[in-house]
C-alpha positions in Angstrom: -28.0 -9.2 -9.6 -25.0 -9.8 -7.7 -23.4 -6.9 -6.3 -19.8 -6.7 -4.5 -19.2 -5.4 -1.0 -16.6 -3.0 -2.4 -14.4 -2.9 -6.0 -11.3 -1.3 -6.7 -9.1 1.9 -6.5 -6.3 1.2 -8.8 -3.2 1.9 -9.9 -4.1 6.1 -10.5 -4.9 6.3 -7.6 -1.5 6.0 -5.9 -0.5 8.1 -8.4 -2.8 10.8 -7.2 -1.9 10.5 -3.6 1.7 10.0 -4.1 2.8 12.1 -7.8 0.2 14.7 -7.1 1.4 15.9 -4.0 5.7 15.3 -5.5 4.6 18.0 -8.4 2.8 20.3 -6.9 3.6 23.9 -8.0 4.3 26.2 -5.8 2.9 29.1 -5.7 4.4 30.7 -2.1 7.1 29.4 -0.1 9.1 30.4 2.8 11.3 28.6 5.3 7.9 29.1 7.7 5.3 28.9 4.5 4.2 26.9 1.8 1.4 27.2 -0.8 1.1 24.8 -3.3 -1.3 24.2 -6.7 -1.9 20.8 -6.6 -3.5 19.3 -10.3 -3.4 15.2 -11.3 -5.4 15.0 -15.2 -6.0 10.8 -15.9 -7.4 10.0 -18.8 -8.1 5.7 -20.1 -9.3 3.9 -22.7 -10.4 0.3 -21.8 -12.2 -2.5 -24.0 -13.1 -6.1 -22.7 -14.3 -8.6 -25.6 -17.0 -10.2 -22.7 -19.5 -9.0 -20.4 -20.7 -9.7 -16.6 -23.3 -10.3 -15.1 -23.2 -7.5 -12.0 -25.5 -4.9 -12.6 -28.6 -6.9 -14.5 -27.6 -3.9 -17.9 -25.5 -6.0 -19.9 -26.0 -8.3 -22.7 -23.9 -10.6 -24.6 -21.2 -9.1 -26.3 -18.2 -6.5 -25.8 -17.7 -3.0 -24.2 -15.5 -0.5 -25.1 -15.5 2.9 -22.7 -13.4 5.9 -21.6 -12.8 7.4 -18.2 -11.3 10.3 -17.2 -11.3 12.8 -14.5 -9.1 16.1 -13.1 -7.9 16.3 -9.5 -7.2 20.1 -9.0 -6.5 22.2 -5.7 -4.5 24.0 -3.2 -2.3 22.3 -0.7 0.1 24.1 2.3 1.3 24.6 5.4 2.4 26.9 8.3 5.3 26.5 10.7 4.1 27.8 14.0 7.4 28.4 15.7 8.4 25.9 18.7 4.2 24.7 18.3 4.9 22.5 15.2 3.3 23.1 12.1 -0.6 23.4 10.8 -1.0 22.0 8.0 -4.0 21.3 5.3 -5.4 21.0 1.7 -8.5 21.5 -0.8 -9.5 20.1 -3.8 -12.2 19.4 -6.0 -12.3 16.6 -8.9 -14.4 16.0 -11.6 -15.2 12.6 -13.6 -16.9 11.3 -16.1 -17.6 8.2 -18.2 -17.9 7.4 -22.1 -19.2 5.3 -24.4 -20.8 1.8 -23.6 -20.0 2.4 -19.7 -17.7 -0.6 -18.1 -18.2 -3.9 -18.7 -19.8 -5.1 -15.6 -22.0 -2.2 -16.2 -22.1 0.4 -12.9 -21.6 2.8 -15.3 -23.2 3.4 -18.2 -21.0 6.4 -20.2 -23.6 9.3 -18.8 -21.5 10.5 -15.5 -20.3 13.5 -15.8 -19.8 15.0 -11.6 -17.9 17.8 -10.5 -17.1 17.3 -6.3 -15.0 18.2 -3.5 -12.6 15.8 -2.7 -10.4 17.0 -0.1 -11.1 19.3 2.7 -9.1 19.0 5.7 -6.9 20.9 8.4 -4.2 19.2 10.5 -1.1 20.2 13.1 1.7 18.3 13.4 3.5 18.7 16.7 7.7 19.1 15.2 9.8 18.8 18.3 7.4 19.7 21.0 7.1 16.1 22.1 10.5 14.8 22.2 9.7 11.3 23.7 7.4 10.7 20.8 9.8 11.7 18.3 9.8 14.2 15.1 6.1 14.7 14.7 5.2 12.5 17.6 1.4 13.6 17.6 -0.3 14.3 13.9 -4.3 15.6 14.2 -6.6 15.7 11.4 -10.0 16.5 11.0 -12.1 16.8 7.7 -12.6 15.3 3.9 -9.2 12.7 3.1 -7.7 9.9 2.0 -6.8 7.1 4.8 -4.7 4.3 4.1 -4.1 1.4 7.0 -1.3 -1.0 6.8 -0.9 -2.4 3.2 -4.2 -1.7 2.1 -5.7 -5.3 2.5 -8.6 -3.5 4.7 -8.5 0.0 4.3 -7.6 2.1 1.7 -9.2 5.0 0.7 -13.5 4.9 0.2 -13.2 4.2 -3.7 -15.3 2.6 -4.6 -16.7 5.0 -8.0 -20.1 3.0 -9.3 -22.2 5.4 -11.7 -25.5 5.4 -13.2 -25.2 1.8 -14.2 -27.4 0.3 -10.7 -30.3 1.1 -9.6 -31.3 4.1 -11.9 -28.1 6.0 -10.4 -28.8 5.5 -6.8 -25.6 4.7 -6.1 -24.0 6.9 -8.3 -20.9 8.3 -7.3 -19.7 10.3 -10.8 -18.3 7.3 -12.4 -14.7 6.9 -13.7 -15.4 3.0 -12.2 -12.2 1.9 -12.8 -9.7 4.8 -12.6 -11.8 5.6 -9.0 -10.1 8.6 -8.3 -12.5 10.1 -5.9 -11.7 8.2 -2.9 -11.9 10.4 0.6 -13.8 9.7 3.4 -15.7 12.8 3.7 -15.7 12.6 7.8 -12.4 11.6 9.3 -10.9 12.9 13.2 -7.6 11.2 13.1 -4.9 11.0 15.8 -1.4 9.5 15.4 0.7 8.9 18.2 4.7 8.1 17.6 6.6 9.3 14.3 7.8 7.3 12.0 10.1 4.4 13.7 9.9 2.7 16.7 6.6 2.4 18.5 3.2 4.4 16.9 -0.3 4.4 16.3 -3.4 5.7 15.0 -6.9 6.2 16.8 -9.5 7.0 13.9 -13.0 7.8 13.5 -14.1 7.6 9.2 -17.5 8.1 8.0 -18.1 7.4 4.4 -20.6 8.8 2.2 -20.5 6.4 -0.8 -23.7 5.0 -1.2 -22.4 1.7 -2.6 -20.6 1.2 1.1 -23.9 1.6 2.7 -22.2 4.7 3.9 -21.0 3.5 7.3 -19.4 5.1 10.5 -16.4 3.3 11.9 -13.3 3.8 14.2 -10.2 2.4 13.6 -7.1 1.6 16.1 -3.5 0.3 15.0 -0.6 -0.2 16.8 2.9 -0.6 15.0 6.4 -1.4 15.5 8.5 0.1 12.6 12.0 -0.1 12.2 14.5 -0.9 9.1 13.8 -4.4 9.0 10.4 -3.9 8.7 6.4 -3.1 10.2 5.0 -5.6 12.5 1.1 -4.3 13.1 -2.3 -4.8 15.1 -5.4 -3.1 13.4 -9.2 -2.9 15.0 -12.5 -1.8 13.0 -15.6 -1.5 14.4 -18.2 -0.2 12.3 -20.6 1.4 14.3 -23.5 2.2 11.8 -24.7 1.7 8.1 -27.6 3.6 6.2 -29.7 0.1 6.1 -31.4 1.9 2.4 -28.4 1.7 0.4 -26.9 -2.4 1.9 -26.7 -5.0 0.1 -27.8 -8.4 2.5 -24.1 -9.2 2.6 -23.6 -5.4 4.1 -26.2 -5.1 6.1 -24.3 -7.2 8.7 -21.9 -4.4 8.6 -23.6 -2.7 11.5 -21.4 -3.7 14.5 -19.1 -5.9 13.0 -15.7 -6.6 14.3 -12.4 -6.9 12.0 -9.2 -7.7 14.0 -5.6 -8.3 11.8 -2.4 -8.7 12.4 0.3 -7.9 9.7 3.8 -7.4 8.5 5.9 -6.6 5.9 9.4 -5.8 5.3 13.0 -8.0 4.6 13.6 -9.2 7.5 17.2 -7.4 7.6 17.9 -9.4 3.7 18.5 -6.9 1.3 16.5 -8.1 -2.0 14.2 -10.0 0.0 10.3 -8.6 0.3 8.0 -10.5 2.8 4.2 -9.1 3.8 1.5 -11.0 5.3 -1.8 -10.1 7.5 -4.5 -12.3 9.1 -7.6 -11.2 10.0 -11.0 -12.2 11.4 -14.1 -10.6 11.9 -17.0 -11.3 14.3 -20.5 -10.7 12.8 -23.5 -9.8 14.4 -26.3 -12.3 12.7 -23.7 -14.3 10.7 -20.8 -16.9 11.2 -16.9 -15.4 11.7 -14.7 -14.8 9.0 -11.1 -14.6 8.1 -8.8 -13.8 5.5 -5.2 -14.4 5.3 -2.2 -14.3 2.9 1.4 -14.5 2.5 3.7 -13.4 0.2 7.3 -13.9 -1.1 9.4 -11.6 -3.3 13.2 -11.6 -4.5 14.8 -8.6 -6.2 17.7 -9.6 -8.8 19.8 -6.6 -8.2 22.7 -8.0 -9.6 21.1 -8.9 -13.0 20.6 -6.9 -15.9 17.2 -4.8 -15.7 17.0 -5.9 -12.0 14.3 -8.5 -12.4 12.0 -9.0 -9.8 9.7 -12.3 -8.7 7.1 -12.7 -6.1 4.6 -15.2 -5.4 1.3 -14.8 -3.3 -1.2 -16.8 -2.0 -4.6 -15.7 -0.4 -7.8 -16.9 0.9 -10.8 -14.9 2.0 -13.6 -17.1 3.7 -17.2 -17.8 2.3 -18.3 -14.8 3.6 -15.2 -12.3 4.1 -16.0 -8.9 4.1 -13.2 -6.9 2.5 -14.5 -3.3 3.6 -12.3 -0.8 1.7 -9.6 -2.5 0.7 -7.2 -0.9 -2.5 -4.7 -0.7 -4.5 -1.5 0.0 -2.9 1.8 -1.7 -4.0 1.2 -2.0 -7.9 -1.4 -4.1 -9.7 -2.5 -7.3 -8.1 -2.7 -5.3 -4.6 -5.3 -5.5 -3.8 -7.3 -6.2 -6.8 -6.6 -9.4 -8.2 -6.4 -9.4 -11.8 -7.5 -6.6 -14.1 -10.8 -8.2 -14.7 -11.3 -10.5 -12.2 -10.7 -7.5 -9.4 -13.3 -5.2 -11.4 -15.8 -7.1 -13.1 -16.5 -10.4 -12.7 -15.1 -11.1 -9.9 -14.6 -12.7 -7.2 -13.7 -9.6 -5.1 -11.9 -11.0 -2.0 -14.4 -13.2 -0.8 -15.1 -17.3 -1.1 -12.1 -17.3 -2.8 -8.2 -19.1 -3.1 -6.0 -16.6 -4.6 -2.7 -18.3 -6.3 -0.9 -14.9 -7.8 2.4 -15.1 -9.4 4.3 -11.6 -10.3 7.2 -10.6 -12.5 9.0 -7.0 -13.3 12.0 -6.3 -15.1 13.5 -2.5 -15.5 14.9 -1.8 -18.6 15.6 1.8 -18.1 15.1 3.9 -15.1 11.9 5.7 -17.0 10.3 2.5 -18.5 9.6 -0.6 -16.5 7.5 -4.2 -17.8 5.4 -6.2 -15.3 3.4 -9.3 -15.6 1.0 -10.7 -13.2 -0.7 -14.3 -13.1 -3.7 -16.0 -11.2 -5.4 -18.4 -10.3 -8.7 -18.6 -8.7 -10.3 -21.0 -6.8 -13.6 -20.7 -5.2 -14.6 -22.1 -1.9 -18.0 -22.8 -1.8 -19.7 -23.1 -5.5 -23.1 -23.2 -3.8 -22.9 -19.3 -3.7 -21.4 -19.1 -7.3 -18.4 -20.1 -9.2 -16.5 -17.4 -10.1 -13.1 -19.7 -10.2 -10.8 -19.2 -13.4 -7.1 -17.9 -14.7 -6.1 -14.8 -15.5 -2.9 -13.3 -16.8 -1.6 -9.6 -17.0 0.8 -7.6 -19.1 1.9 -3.9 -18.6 4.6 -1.0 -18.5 5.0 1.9 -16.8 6.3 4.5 -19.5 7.7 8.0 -17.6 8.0 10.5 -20.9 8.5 13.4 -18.8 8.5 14.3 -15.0 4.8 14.9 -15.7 3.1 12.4 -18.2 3.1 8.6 -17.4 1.6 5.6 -20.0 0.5 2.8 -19.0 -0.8 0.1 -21.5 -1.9 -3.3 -20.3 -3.1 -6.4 -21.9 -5.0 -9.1 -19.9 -6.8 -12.8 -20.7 -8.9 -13.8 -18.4 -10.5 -17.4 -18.7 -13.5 -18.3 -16.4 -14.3 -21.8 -15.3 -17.8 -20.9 -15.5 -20.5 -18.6 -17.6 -23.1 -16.9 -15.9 -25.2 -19.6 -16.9 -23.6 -22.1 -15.0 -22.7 -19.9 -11.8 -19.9 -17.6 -12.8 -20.4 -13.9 -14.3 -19.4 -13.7 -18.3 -22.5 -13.6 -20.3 -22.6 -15.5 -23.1 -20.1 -18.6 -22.5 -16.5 -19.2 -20.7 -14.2 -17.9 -23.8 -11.0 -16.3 -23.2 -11.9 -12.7 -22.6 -8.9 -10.0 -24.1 -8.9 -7.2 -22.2 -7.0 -4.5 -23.3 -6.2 -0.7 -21.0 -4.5 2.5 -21.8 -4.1 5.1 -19.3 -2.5 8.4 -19.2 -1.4 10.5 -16.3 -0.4 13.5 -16.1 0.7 15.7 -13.0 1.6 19.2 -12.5 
């Protein structure tokens, strides 16, 4: 069985970070107080025509499965005069899984979990430290979502496997792909600095998702933000791993090392969008690794529908551990390709990553993207999970609180699972097809 380090959060789950919290309802509010009903519903159906070989549970043939689950909670805060404002949030989600399960199979349609998701408290500091800026120090503690940079390390913990592996020893309550559960459930985290200028972030996550290994780590960035763009260090150490649950790639988790340097912004040339990170980790029992991209993209303002154009390329070493990376700008960030990204691979590692992205805007409230890659792996002794693959979706807004998103995907492997890749059965075009619906209150 070949199992990945970590899979994807994708596109709902921006929505629920970012949408969720926009259309909250509010339930109390003063200038001093707000208290806010928080509730994000996501529903999908998916079919892929192929299979993969991940989980050892699926034959030959097709899947077709639903996913859905309910974000629903209470969100607020409370000015505390000259002493900034305390602020926090609690919410519990439930998900579930249909028919065959996903086509890698980690689920298997039978999840059905109810959870908390969020729990935390925090205090923003308002004017109190004027050197630092609005907000200068922000404290948290408790169950949340942490992002990092762009999301090419750290992005949530979301990774959703169900009863698919294992006899459900990794089970997490399924909704694989949609991933919506994706807090940390122990986080202490201190930012230092505002918004512009000079800021960082000292961080200490623990994750309890089994399919991590369910390690401890601390986290420091330092940023420089201004209207140009972010220029950033980040620093991981992962200080522990529950050695029951890691694969052989995690268990050199424990003590491991990830340094990056990133940035991302237009350089002061409106249209333009540049981003790029490096980094490198240093491994206990095994050889350093690295990972690296850079990417170009051009915004046709002027032209009708404002077309937009990008082009990517990545590499992640033989043995590149990509931790928690996640979606985070849009599909092909940081999941490459629909199927690629969440079933057969490869998943950010022993790869070369050629990924070329289009978007046009017809209409404020309906936008059409497409997204094409390449994949090329780096050393076929471990597998060959090179291919193409070759993405088409729209963003439909019907009303401030329902969202559609259909996609269509082809993926072509180089390889079956018989000769090193992951689709069972041969290395036919796979159609993949995805509808999603999202609705936020």
């Amino acid at each position: 069985m070949t199992r990945p380090t970590v899979l994807r959060p994708t596109l709902l789950a921006l929505l629920i970070a970012g949408s969720g919290q926009a259309s909250a309802y509010s339930l109390y509010s003063t200038d001093d107080t707000h208290l806010n009903a928080d509730l994000t519903a996501v529903y999908a159906l998916l079919h892929s025509q192929e299979n993969y070989a991940q989980s050892g549970t699926k034959d030959k043939g097709s899947s077709s499965w639903q996913e859905g689950f309910i974000k629903y909670g209470l969100s607020g805060d409370q000015r505390l005069g000259e002493a900034g404002t305390a602020y926090g949030a609690f919410a519990l989600l439930s998900s579930a899984t249909w028919g065959d399960g996903d086509a890698a199979g980690f689920t298997d349609g039978s999840e059905r979990t109810t959870k908390i998701e969020d729990a935390y408290l925090g205090w923003r500091s308002g004017k109190l430290f004027p050197v630092l800026g609005e907000d200068g120090i922000d404290l948290s503690f408790g169950r949340q979502n942490i992002v990092v940079g762009d999301g090419f390390l750290i992005n949530g913990d979301a990774l959703n496997f169900g009863n698919g592996l294992a006899d459900g020893m990794f089970d997490r309550g399924g909704a694989y792909y949609l991933a919506g559960r994706r807090s940390f459930d122990e986080t202490a985290v201190l930012r230092i600095g505002g918004k512009q200028g000079w800021r960082g972030d000292i961080m200490r996550l623990k994750s309890d998702n089994p399919a991590q290994a369910k390690p401890e780590l601390y986290v420091g960035t330092l940023e420089h933000v201004d209207e140009a763009g972010t220029l950033g260090l980040t620093y991981i150490d992962i200080t522990d791993i529950d050695e029951q649950y890691a694969s052989p790639a995690q268990l050199d988790r424990k003590d491991m090392k990830t340094w990056s340097v990133r940035g991302q912004g237009n350089a002061g040339v409106e249209n333009l969008f540049l981003s790029g990170e490096y980094a490198w980790q240093d491994k206990r029992h095994a050889d350093d690794e690295n990972a690296w991209y850079l990417e170009a993209g051009w915004t046709f303002a002027d032209a009708a529908w404002k077309p937009y154009l990008s082009y990517r390329f990545s590499r992640f070493s033989e043995g590149f551990d990509p931790l928690f990376y996640g979606f985070s700008r849009g599909f092909g960030t940081w999941f490459q390709g629909e199927v690629a990204g969440n079933y057969s691979g490869p998943f950010n590692s022993n790869t070369r990553v050629h990924n070329v992205g289009a978007k046009i805007q017809p209409t404020e409230t309906f936008d059409v993207g497409l997204q094409w890659f390449r994949f090329d792996t780096i050393d076929k002794d471990l597998g060959n999970l090179g291919g193409h693959e070759i993405d088409l979706y729209a963003d439909w807004t019907l009303s401030p609180h329902l969202t559609i998103t259909p996609l269509v995907g082809v993926y072509k492997p180089k390889k079956s699972a018989e000769q090193g890749g992951t689709q069972i059965g041969g290395n036919d075009d796979n159609l993949y097809t995805q509808l999603i619906f999202t609705s936020t209150f």
